[in-house]
C-alpha positions as CSV (number, residue, x, y, z in Angstrom):
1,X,0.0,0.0,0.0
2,X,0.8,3.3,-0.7
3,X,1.1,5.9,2.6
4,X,-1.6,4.8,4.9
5,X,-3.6,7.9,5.9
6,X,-4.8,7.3,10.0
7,X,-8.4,8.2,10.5
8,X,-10.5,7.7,13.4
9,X,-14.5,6.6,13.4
10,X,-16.1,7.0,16.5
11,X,-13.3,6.4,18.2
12,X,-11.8,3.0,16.2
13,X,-8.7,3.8,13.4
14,X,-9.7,3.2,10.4
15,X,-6.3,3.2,7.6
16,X,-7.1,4.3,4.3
17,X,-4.5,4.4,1.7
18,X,-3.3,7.9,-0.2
19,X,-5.3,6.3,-3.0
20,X,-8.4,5.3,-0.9
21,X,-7.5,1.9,-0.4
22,X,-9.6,0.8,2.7
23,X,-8.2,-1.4,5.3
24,X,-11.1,-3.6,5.5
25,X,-9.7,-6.1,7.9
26,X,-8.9,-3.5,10.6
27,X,-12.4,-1.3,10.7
28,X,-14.4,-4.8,10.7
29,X,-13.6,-5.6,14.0
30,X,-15.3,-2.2,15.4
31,X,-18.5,-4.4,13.9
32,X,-17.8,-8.1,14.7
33,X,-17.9,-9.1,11.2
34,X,-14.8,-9.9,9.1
35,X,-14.1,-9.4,5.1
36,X,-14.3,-12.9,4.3
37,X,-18.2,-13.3,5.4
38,X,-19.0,-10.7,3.3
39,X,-16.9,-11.6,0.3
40,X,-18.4,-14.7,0.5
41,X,-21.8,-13.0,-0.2
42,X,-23.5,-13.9,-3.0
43,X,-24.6,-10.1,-3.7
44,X,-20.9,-9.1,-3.2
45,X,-19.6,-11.7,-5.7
46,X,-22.4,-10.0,-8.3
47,X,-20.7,-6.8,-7.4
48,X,-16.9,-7.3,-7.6
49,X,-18.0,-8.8,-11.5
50,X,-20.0,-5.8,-12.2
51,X,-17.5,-3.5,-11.3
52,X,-14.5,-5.0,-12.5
53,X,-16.2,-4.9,-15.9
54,X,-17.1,-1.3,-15.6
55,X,-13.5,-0.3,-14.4
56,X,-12.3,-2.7,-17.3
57,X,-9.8,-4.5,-14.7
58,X,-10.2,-7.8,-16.5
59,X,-10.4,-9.7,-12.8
60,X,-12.1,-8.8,-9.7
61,X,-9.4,-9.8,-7.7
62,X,-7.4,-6.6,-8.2
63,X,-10.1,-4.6,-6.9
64,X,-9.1,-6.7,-3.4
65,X,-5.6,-7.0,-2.3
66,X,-4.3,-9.1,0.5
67,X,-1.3,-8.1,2.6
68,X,0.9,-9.6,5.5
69,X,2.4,-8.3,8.4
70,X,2.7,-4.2,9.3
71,X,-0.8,-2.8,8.1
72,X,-1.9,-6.0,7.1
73,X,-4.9,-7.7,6.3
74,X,-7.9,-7.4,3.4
75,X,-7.8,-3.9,1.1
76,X,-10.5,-3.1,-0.7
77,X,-10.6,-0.5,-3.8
78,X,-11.7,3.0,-3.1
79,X,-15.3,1.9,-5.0
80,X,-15.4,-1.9,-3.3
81,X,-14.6,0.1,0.3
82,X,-18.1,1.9,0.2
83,X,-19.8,-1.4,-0.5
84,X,-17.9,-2.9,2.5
85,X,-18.8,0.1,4.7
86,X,-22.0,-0.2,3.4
87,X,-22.5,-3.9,4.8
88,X,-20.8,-2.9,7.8
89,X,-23.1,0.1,8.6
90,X,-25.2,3.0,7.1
91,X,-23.6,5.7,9.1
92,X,-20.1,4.4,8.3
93,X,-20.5,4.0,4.9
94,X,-21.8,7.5,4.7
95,X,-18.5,8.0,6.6
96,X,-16.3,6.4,4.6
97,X,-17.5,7.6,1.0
98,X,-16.9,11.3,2.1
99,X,-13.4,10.6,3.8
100,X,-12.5,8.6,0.2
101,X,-13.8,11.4,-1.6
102,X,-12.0,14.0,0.1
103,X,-8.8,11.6,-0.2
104,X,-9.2,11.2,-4.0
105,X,-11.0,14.5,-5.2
106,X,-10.7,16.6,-2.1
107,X,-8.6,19.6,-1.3
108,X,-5.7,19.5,-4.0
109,X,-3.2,21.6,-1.5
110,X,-4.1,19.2,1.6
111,X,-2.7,16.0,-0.9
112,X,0.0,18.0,-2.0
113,X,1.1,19.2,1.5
114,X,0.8,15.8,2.2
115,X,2.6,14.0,0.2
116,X,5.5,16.9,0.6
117,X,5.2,15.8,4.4
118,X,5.9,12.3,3.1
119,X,8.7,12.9,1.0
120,X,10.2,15.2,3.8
121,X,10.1,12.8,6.1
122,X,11.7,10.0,3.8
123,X,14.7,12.3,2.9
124,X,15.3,13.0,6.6
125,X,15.1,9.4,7.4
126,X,17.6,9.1,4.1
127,X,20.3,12.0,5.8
128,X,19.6,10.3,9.1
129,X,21.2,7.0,7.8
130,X,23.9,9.1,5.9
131,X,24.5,11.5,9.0
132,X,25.0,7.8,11.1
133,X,27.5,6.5,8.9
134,X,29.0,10.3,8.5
135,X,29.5,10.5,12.6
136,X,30.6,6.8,12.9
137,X,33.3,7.8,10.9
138,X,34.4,10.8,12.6
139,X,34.7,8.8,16.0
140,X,37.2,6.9,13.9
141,X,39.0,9.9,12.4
142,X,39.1,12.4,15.2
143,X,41.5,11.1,17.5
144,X,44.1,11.5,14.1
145,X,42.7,15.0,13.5
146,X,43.1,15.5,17.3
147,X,46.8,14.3,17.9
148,X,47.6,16.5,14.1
149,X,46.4,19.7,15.2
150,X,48.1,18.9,18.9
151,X,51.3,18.3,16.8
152,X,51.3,21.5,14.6
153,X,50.4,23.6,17.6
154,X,53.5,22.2,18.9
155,X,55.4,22.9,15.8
156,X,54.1,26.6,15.7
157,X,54.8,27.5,19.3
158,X,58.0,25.9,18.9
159,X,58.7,28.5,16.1
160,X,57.1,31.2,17.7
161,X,59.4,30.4,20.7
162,X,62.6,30.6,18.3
163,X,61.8,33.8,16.6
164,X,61.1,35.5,19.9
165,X,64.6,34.7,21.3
C-alpha cells in the first residue's frame, strides 16, 4: 500500500491508503464481522464482477488485495470500500464515502502538502542514515585529526618560541 492515511470513526482507526485503499480487515472488528463473510456474499460476488467490468480491470481480484504483516490484512478498492462500509453500517458507509472522496478528489493543496510531508520525512530518514555513517566515521578519524592539530600547535609555538629569542 501506498502511505496509509490514519483516520478515526467513532473512536476506532480506520487506515485508508493515499489512493483510498480501505483497510477492511482492521475497521471490521469495530463491527464483529470480518471481510471474508462478506466476500463470501452472493450479492458481493455479483458486485466485484459488475464493477471490475465497468472499471475494465479484467479480474475482480485486483479490486481486493491481501497483505501480510505491518498494516496488514484485506484492502478493498476506493469503489469496493463503500460497498464494504456499506454492509458494515449506514452511518459508516456515509462516513467512509466522504473521507475517500475527500482523499481522492478533495482539497488538491491538503494532498500536495501531504505528500510533501511524506517525501520530507523519507529524505530526513535518508540524511539520518547518511548523518550515522557520516559520525561513525568521525569517532574513527578524530583522535588522528586530534593528535595533528596537537602536533602542529606544537610545531608553531616551537617556532614562535625561536623567533622571539
Amino acid at each position: 500500500m501506498s502511505n496509509i492515511v490514519p483516520f478515526d470513526y467513532e473512536g476506532h482507526p480506520v487506515q485508508l491508503s493515499a489512493d483510498g485503499w480501505l483497510n477492511a480487515t482492521a475497521i471490521s472488528k469495530k463491527f464483529g464481522k470480518r471481510p471474508s463473510h462478506w466476500l463470501a456474499l452472493p450479492t458481493t460476488s455479483e458486485y466485484l464482477e459488475a464493477l471490475a467490468k465497468r472499471l475494465c480491470v479484467g479480474s475482480s481480484d485486483t479490486l481486493i488485495r491481501r497483505k501480510m504483516g505491518r498494516n496488514g490484512g484485506v484492502w478493498l478498492h476506493p469503489k469496493l470500500a463503500v460497498a464494504f462500509a456499506r454492509w458494515l453500517s449506514a452511518d459508516f458507509s456515509v462516513w467512509c464515502d466522504l473521507q475517500i472522496d475527500a482523499l481522492l478528489h478533495g482539497d488538491v493543496d491538503v494532498r500536495k502538502r501531504f505528500d510533501s510531508a511524506c517525501l520530507a520525512l523519507e529524505r530526513g530518514q535518508q540524511l539520518a542514515s547518511l548523518s550515522g555513517k557520516e559520525l561513525s566515521g568521525w569517532r574513527w578519524a578524530k583522535p588522528g585529526l586530534e593528535h595533528n592539530v596537537d602536533y602542529w600547535r606544537e610545531q608553531l609555538q616551537l617556532t614562535l618560541a625561536l623567533d622571539a629569542a
